[in-house]
N, C-alpha and C positions, 0 to 999 in steps of 0.2 A: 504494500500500500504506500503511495507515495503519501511527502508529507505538502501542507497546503502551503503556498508561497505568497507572502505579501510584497509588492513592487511597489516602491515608494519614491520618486520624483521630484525633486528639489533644487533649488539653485545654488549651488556655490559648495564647496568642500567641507566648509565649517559648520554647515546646518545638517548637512549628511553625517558628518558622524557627530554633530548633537542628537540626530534623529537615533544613531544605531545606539548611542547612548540611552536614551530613555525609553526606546522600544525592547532594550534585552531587559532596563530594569525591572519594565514594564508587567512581562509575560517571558515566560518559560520558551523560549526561541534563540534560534541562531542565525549568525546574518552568511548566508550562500556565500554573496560578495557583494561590491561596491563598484558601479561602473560610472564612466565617467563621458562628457560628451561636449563639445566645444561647438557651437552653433555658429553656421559662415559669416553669419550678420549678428554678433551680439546687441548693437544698436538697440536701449530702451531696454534691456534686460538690467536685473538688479546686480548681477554679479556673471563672467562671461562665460561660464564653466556651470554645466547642470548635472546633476550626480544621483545614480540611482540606486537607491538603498533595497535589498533584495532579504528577507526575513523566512525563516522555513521555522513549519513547530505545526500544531494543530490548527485548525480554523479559529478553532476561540482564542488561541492564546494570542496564531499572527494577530487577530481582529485587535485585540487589548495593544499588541505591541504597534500597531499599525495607527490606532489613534491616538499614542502615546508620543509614537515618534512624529507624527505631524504635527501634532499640538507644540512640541518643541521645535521643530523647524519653521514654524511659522513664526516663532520669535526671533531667530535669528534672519530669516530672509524671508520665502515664501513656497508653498508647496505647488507644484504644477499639474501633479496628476498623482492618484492612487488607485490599486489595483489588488484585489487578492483571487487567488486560483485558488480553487478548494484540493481541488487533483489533478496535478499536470500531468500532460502524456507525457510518453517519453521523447517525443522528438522536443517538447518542452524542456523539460528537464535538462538537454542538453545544452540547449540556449544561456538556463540561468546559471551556467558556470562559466559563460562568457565575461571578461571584464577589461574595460577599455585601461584601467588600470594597470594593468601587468605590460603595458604597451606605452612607449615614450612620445 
């Protein structure tokens, strides 16, 4: 059985791991990884660099850690998008071990 995934969307590095910070405190989850994304046009973005926080654990627990961590990225910057998967396939699954972070 896979575990459920929360995909969490933010601008800037610092709110990203303020989010993974108060999402593990949150609830019983662990963060997959941290992907990163640099937009062509940052022009009217808050910060130029958007960061997605990726959470694995139960439904209820992502759900707790998921409004845990927005709730604190939204003090720091702003949230852009969230998202939770209850049961990835596995062509999913493969996906959320992608991270733009391991790449310069």
């Amino acid at each position: 059985m896979n575990e459920a995934t929360g995909i969490l969307e933010v601008y800037g590095v610092t709110a990203g791991f303020v989010a993974v910070d108060a999402g593990c405190k949150a609830a019983d989850v662990r963060v997959e990884s941290l992907d990163k994304n640099k937009p062509a046009d940052p022009t009217g973005l808050p910060v130029p660099v958007i960061v997605v926080v990726k959470f694995r654990g139960s439904v209820s627990a992502v759900r707790s850690a998921m409004e845990a961590a927005a709730e604190a990225a939204r003090k720091v910057s702003d949230v852009i998008s969230e998202h939770i998967i209850a049961s990835p396939t596995e062509d999913t699954e493969k996906m959320l071990k992608i991270s733009g972070f391991d790449k310069t």
